[in-house]
VOGU-75025 format. One record per atom (N, C-alpha, C): residue number from 0; atom name; x, y, z. Coordinates in steps of 0.05 Angstrom, whole numbers, plus 5000, padded with zeros to 4 digits. Example, Ala and Ser with C-alpha at 12.3 -4.5 7.8 and 13.67 -1.06 7.14 Angstrom:
BEGIN
     k    a      x      y      z
     0    N   5264   4886   5156
     0   CA   5246   4910   5156
     0    C   5264   4934   5156
     1    N   5257   4955   5142
     1   CA   5273   4979   5143
     1    C   5258   5001   5157
***
This chain:
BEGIN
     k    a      x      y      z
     0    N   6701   6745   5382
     0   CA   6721   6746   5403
     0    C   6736   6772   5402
     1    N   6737   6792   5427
     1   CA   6753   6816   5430
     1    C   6783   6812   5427
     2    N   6794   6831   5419
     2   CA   6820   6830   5416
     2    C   6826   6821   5451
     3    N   6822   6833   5471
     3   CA   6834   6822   5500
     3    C   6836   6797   5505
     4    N   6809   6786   5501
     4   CA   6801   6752   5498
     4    C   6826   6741   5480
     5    N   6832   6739   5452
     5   CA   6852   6732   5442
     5    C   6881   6746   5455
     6    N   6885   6769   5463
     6   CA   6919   6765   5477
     6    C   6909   6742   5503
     7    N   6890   6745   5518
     7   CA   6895   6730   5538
     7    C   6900   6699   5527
     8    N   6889   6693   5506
     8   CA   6879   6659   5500
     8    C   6920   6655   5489
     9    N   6924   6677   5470
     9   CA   6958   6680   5466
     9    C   6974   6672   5485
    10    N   6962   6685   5508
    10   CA   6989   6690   5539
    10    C   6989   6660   5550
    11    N   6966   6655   5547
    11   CA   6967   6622   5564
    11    C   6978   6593   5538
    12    N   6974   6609   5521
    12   CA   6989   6591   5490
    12    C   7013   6582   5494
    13    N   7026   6620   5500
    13   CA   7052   6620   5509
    13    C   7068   6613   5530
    14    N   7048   6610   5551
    14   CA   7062   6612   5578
    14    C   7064   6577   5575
    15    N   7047   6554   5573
    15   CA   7049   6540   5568
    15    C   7074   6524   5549
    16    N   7064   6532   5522
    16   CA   7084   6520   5504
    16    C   7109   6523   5504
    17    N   7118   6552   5523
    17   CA   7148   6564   5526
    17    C   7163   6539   5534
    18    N   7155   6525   5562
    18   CA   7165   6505   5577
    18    C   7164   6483   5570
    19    N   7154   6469   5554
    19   CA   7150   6448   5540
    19    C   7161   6446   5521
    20    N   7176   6420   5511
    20   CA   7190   6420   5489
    20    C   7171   6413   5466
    21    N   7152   6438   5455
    21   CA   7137   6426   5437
    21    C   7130   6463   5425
    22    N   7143   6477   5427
    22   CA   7152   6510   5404
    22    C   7127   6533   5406
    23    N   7136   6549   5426
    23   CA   7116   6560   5433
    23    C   7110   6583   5407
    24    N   7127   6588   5389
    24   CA   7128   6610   5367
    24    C   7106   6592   5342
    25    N   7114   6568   5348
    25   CA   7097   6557   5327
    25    C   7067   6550   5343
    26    N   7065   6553   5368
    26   CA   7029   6556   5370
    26    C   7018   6585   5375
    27    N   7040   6601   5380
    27   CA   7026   6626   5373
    27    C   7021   6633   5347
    28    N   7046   6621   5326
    28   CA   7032   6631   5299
    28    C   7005   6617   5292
    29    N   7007   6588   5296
    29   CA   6981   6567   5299
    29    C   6949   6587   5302
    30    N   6959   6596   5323
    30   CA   6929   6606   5344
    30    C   6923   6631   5326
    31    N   6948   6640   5326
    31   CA   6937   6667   5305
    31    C   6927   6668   5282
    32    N   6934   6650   5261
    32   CA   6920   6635   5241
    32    C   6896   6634   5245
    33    N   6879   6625   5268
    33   CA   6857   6603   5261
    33    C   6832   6624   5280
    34    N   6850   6646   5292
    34   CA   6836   6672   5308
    34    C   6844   6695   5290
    35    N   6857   6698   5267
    35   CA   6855   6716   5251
    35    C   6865   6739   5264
    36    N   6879   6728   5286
    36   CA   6891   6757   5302
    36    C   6924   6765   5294
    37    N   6928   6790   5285
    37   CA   6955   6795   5288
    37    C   6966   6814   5313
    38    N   6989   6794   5332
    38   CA   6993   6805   5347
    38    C   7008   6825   5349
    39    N   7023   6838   5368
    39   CA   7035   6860   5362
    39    C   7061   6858   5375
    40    N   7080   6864   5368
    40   CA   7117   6848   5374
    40    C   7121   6857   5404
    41    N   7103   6871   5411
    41   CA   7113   6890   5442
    41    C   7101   6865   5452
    42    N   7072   6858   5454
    42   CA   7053   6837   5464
    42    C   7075   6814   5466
    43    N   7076   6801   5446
    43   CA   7102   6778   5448
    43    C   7125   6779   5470
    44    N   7139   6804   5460
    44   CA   7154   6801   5483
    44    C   7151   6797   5520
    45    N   7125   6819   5519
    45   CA   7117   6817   5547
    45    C   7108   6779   5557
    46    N   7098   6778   5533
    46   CA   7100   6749   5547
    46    C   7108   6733   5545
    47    N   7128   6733   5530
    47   CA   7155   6721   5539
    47    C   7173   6730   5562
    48    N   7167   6747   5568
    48   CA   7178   6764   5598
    48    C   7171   6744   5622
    49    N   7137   6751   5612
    49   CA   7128   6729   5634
    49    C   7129   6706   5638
    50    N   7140   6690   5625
    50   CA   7149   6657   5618
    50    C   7178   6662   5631
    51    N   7189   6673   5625
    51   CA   7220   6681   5635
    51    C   7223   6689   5664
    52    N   7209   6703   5672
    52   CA   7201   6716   5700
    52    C   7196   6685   5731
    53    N   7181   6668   5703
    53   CA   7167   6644   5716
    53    C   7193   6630   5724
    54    N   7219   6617   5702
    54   CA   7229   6610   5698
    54    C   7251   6610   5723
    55    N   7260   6640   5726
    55   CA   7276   6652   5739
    55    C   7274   6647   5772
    56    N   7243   6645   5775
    56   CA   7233   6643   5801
    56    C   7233   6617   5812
    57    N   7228   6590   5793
    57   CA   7226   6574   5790
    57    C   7251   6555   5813
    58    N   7271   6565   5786
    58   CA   7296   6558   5788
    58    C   7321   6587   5809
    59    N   7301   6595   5820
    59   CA   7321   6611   5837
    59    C   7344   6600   5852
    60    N   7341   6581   5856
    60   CA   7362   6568   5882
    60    C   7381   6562   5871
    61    N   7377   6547   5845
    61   CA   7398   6539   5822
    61    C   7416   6558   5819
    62    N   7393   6584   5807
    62   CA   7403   6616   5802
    62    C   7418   6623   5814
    63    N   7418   6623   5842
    63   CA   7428   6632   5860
    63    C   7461   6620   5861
    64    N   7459   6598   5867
    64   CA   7482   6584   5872
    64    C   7502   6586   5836
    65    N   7495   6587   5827
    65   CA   7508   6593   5797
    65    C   7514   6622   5797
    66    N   7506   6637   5807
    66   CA   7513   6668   5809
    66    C   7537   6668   5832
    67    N   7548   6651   5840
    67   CA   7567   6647   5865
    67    C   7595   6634   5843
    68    N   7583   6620   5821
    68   CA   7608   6599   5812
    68    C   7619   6614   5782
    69    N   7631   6623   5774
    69   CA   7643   6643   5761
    69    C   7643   6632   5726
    70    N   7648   6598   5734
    70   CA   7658   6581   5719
    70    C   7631   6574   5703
    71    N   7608   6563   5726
    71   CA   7585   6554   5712
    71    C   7568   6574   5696
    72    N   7570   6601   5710
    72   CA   7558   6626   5697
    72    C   7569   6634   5667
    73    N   7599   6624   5667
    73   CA   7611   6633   5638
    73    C   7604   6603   5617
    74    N   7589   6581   5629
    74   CA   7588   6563   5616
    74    C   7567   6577   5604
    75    N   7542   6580   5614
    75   CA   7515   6589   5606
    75    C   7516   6614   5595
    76    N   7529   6631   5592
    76   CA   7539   6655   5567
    76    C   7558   6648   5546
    77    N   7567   6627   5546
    77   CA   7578   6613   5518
    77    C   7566   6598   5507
    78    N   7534   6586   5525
    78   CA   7511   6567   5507
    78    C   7495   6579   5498
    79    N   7496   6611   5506
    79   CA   7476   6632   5502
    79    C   7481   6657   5485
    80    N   7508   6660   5472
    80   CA   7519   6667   5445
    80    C   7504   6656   5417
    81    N   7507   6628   5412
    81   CA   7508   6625   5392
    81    C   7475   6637   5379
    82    N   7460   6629   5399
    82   CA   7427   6640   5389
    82    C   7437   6665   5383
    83    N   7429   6673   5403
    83   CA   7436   6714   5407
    83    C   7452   6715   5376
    84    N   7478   6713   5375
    84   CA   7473   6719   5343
    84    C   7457   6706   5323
    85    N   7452   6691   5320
    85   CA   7440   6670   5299
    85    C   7412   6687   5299
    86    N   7407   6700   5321
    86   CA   7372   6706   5317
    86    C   7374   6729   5311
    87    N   7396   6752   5316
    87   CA   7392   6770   5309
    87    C   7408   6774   5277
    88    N   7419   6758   5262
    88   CA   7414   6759   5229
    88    C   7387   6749   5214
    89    N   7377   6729   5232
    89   CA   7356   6719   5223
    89    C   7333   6743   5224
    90    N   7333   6759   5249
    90   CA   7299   6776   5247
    90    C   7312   6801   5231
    91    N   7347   6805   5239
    91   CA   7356   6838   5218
    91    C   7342   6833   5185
    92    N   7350   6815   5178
    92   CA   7344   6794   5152
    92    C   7321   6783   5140
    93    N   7303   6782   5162
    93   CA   7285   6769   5155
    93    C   7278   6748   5136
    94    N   7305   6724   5157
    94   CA   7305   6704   5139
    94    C   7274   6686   5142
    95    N   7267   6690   5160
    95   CA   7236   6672   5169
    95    C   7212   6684   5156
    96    N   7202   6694   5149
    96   CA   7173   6696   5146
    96    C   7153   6683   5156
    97    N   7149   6695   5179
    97   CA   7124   6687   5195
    97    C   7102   6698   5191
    98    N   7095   6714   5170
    98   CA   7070   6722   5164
    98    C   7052   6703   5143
    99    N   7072   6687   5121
    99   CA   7063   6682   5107
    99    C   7048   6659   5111
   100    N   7029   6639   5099
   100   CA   7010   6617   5106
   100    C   7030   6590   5099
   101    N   7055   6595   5085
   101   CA   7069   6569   5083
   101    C   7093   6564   5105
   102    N   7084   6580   5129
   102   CA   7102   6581   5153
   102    C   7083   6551   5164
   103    N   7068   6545   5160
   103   CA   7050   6524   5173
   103    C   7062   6486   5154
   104    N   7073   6496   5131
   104   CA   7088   6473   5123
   104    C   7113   6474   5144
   105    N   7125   6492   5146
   105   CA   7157   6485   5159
   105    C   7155   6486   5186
   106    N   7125   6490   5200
   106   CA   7128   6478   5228
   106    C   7115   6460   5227
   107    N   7107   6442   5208
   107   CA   7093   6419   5214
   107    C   7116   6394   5205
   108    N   7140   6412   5193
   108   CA   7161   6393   5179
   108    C   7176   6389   5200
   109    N   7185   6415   5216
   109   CA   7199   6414   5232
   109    C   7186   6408   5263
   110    N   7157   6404   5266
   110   CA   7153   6386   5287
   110    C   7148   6361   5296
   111    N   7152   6348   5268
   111   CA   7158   6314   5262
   111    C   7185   6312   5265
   112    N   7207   6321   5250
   112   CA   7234   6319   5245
   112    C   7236   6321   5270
   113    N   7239   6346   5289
   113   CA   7253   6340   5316
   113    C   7242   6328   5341
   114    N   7210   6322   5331
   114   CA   7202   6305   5351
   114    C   7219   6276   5350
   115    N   7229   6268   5320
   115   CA   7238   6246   5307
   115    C   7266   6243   5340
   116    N   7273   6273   5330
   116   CA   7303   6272   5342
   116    C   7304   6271   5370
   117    N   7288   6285   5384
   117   CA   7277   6284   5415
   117    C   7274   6249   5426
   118    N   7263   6232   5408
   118   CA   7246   6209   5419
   118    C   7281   6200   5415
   119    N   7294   6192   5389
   119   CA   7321   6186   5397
   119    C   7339   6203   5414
   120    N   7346   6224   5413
   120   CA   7356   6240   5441
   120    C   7349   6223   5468
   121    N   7333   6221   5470
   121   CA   7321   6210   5505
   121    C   7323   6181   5500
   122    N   7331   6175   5488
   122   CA   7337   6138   5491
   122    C   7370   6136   5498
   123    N   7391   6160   5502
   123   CA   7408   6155   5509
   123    C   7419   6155   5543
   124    N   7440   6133   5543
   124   CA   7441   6129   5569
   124    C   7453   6155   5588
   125    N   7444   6160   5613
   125   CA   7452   6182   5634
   125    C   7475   6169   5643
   126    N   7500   6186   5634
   126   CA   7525   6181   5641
   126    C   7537   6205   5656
   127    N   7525   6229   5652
   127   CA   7540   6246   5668
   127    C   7519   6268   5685
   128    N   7530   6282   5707
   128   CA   7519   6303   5726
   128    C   7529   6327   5712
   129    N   7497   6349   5707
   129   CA   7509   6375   5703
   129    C   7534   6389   5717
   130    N   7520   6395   5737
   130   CA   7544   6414   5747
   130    C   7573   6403   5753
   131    N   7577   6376   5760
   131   CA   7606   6365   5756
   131    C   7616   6358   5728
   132    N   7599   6347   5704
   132   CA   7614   6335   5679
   132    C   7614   6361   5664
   133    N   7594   6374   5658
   133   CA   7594   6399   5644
   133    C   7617   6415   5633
   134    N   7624   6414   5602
   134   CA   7650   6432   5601
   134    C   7645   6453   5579
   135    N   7668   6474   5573
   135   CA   7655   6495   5556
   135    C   7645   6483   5535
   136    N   7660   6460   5524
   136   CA   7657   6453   5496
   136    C   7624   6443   5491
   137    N   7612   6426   5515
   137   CA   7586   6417   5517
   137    C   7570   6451   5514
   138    N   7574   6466   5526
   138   CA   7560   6480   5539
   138    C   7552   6501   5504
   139    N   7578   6505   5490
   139   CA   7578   6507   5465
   139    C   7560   6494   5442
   140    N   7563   6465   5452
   140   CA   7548   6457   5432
   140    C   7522   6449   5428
   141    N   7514   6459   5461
   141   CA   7475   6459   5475
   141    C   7478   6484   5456
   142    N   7482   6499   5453
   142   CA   7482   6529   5455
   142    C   7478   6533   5413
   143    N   7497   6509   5402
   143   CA   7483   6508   5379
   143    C   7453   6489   5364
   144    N   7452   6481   5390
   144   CA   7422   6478   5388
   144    C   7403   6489   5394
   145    N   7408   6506   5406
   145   CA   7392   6527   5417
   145    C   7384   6545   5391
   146    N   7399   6554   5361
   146   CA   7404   6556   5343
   146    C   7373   6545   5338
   147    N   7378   6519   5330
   147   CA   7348   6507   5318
   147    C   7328   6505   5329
   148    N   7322   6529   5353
   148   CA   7293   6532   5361
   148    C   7285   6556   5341
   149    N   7306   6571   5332
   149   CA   7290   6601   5316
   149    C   7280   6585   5289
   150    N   7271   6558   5287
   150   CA   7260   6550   5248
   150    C   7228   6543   5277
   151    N   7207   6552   5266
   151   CA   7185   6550   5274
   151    C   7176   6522   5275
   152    N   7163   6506   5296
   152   CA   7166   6484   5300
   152    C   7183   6466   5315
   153    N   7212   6478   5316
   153   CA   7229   6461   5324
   153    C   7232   6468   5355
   154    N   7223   6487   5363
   154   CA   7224   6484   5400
   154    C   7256   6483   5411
   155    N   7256   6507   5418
   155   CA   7280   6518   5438
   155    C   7288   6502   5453
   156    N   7263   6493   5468
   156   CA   7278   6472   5494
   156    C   7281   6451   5485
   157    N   7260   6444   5468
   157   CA   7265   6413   5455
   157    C   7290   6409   5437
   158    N   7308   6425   5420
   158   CA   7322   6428   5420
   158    C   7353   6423   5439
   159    N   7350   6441   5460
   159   CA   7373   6441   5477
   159    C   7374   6422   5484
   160    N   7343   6414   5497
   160   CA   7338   6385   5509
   160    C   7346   6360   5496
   161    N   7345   6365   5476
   161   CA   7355   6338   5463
   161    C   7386   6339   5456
   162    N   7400   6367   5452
   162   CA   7424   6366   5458
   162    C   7449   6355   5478
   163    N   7418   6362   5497
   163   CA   7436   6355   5526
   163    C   7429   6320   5530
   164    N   7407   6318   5523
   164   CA   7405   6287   5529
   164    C   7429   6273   5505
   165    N   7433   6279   5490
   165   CA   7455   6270   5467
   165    C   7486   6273   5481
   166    N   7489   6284   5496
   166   CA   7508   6285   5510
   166    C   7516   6272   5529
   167    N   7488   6258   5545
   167   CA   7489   6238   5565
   167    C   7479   6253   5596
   168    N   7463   6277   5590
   168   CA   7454   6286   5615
   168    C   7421   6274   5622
   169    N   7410   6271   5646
   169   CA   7391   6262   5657
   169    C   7369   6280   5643
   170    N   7338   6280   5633
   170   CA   7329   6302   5636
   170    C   7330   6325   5653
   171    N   7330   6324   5674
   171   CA   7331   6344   5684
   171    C   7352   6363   5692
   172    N   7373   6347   5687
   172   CA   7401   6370   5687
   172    C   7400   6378   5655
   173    N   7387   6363   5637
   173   CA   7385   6375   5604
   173    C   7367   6400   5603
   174    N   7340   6400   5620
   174   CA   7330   6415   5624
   174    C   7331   6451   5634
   175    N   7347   6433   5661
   175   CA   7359   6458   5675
   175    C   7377   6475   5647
   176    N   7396   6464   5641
   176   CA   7413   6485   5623
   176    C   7398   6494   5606
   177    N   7379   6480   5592
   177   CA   7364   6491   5569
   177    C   7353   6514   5570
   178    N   7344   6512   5606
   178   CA   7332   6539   5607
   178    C   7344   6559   5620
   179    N   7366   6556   5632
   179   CA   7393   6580   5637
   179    C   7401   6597   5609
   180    N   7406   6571   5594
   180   CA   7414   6588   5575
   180    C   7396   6606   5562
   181    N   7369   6601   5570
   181   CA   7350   6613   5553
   181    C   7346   6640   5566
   182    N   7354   6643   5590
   182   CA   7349   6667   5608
   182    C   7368   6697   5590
   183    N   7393   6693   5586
   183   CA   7403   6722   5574
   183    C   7389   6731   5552
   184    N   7383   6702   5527
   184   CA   7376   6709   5509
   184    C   7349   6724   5509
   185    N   7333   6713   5530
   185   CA   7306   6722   5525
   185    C   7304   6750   5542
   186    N   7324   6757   5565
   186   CA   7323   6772   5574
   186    C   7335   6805   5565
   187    N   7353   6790   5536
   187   CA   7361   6813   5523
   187    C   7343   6826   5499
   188    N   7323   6810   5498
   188   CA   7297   6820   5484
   188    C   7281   6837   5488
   189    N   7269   6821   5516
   189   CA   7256   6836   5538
   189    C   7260   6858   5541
   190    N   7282   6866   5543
   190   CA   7295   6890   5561
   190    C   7291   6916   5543
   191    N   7293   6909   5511
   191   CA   7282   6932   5484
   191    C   7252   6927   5485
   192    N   7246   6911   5492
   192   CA   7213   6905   5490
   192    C   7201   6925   5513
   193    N   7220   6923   5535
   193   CA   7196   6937   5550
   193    C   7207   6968   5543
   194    N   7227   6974   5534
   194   CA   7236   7006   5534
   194    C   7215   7013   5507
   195    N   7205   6998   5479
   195   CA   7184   7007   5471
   195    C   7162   7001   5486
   196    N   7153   6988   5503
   196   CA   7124   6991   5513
   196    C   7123   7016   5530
   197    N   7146   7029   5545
   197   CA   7145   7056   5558
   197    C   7145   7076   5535
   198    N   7148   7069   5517
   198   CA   7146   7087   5495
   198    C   7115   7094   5480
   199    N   7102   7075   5489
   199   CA   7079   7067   5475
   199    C   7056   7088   5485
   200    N   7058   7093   5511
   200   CA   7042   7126   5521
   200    C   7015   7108   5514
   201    N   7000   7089   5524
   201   CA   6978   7083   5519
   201    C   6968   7069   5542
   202    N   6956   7076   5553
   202   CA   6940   7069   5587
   202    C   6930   7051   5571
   203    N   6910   7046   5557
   203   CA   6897   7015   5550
   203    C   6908   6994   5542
   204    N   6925   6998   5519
   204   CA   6954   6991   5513
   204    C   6964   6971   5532
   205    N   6978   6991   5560
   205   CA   6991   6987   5585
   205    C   6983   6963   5606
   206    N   6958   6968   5602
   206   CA   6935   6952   5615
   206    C   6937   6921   5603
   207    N   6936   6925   5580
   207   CA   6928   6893   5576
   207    C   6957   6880   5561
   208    N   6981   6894   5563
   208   CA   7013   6876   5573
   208    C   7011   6876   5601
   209    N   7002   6884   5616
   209   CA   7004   6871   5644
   209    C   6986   6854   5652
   210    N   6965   6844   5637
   210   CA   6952   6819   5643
   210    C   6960   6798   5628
   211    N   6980   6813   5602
   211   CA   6991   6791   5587
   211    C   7017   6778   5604
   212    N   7021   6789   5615
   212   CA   7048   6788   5626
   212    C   7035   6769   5654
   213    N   7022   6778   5668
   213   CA   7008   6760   5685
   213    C   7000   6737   5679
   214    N   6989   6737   5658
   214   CA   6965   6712   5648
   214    C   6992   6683   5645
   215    N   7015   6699   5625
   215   CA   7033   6686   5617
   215    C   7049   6662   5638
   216    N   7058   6688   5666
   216   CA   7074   6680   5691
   216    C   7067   6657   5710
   217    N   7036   6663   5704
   217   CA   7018   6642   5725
   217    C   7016   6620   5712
   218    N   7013   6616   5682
   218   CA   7010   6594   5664
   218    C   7042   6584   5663
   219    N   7058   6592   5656
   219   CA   7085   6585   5660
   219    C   7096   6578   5676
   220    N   7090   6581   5698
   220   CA   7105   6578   5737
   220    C   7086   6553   5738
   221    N   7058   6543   5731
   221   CA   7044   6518   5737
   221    C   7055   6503   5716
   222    N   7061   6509   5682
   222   CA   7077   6496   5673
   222    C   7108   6480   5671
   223    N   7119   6498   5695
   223   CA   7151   6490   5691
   223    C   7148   6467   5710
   224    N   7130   6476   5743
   224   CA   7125   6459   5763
   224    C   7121   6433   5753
   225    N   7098   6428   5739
   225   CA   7091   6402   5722
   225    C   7107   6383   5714
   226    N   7129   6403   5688
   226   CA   7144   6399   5667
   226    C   7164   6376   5683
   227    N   7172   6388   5697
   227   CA   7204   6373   5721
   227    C   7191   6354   5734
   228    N   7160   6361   5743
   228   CA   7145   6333   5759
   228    C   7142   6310   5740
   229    N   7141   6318   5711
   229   CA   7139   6291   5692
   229    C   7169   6272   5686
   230    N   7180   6302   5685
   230   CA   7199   6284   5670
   230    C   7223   6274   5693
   231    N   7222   6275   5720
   231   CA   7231   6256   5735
   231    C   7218   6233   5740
   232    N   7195   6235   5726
   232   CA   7174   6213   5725
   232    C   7179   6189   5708
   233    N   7176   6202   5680
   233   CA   7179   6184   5661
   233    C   7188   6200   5637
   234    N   7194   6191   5609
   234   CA   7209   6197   5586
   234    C   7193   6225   5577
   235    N   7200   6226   5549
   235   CA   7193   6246   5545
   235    C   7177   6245   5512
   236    N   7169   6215   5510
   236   CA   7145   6204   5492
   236    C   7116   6226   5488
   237    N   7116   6239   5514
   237   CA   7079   6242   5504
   237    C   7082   6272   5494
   238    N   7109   6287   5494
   238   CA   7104   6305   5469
   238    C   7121   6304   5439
   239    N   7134   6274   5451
   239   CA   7139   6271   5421
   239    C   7120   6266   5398
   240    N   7095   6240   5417
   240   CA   7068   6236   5398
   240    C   7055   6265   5391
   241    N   7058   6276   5404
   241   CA   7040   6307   5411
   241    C   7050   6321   5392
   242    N   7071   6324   5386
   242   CA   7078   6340   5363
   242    C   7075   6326   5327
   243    N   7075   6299   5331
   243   CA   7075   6285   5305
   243    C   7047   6286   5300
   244    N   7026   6286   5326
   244   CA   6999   6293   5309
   244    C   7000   6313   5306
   245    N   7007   6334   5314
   245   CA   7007   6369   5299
   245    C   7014   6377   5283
   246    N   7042   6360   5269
   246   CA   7054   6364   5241
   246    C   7032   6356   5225
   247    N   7024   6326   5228
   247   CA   7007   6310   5211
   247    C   6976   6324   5205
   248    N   6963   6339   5228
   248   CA   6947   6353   5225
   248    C   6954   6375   5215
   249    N   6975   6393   5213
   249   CA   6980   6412   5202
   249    C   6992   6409   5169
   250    N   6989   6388   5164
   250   CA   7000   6376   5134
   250    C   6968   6373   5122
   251    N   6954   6362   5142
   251   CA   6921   6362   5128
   251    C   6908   6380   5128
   252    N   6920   6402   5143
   252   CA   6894   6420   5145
   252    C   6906   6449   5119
   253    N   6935   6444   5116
   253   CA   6950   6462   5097
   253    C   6931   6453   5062
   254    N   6938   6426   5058
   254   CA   6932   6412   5038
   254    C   6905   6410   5026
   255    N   6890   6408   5047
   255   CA   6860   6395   5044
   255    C   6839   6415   5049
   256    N   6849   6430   5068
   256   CA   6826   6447   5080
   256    C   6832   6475   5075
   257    N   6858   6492   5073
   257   CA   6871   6516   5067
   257    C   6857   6529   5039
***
């Protein structure tokens, strides 16, 4: 398999897993593992660009009308602090090690544990409306859950999402914030990400972050569509199972087969 073949098989990893509460950092390290590919930090970001891009478009109307309310916009930059620092001691630091092969114990630990926490999260009752109950202090303390998406496995949204359902919001107003808030942080990444890819002076290079970035937007814009179609549907069970077989397979395959 060419290196292009693997960013593309990456971009749709990503574009996918971004939106789903089930850790898109832990199936890209997954995929990379088992394709022997190391990606390259500029690649990542672009497609995370394009998951974000999806997001933005998605939820424009939301966007829109929150760019009008002064109050709700400063809620979503006080849920969107606490990562932003937390991640940037964690990668200055390099408290994670994602290179090493026992990164595959602590996302398989951490995608039982918070699947654990997700399945109770969503058994609580919907007592309040985002945009009317919403206060800084909630908005704060989505925002330190947002925190426990940077341990591999534990999923950003699934995280928030379960924050916000612990709070008493519907999925889909838990949703919505999860991924507002996710917009500065990821967009303040992006934004060094792409000033090294203009740095990068490489037409081939160039070429295949813009199909990563594509591949990502189109998989991510059919994933968010979905995501909101399920979960006004029904709970949020079939990635909690989904993640406990991936821990459990990732516990056998570390142990037995590694």
């Amino acid at each position: 398999m060419d290196t292009n073949t693997k960013i593309i098989i990456l971009s749709i990893i990503q574009g996918i897993a971004d939106l789903f509460p089930i850790s898109s950092n832990a199936h890209l390290i997954i995929a990379q593992h088992f394709m022997s590919f190391d990606r390259k930090l500029i690649i990542n970001t672009v497609m995370h660009l394009g998951a974000l891009s999806a997001i933005i478009i998605y939820l424009r109307k939301d966007i829109f009308e929150i760019s009008k309310n002064i109050t709700m916009s400063s809620k979503i930059v006080i849920g969107s602090i606490p990562a932003i620092i937390a991640g940037y001691f964690v990668h200055k630091f390099k408290i994670i090690d994602y290179e090493k092969t026992t990164v595959l114990i602590i996302i398989a630990t951490a995608s039982i544990i918070f699947a654990i926490i997700l399945f109770i999260a969503d058994k609580k009752t919907e007592t309040k409306k985002l945009y009317k109950d919403l206060t800084f202090k909630e908005a704060f303390i989505i925002g330190l859950w947002q925190i426990m998406g940077l341990i591999p496995g534990s999923s950003r949204s699934g995280s928030t999402l379960s924050g916000g359902r612990f709070l008493g919001y519907n999925r889909v107003d838990a949703a919505k914030f999860s991924f507002f808030i996710s917009i500065p942080t990821v967009a303040g990444a992006a934004f060094i990400g792409i000033l090294d890819l203009l740095k990068h002076n490489d037409s081939e290079f160039n070429i295949i972050a813009i199909f990563s970035f594509a591949t990502s937007f189109i998989t991510s814009y059919l994933a968010i569509r979905f995501f909101f179609y399920f979960i006004e549907k029904t709970n949020l069970n079939l990635f909690v199972y989904y993640r406990i077989i991936l821990g459990i397979f990732l516990f056998y395959y570390y142990f037995f087969k590694l």
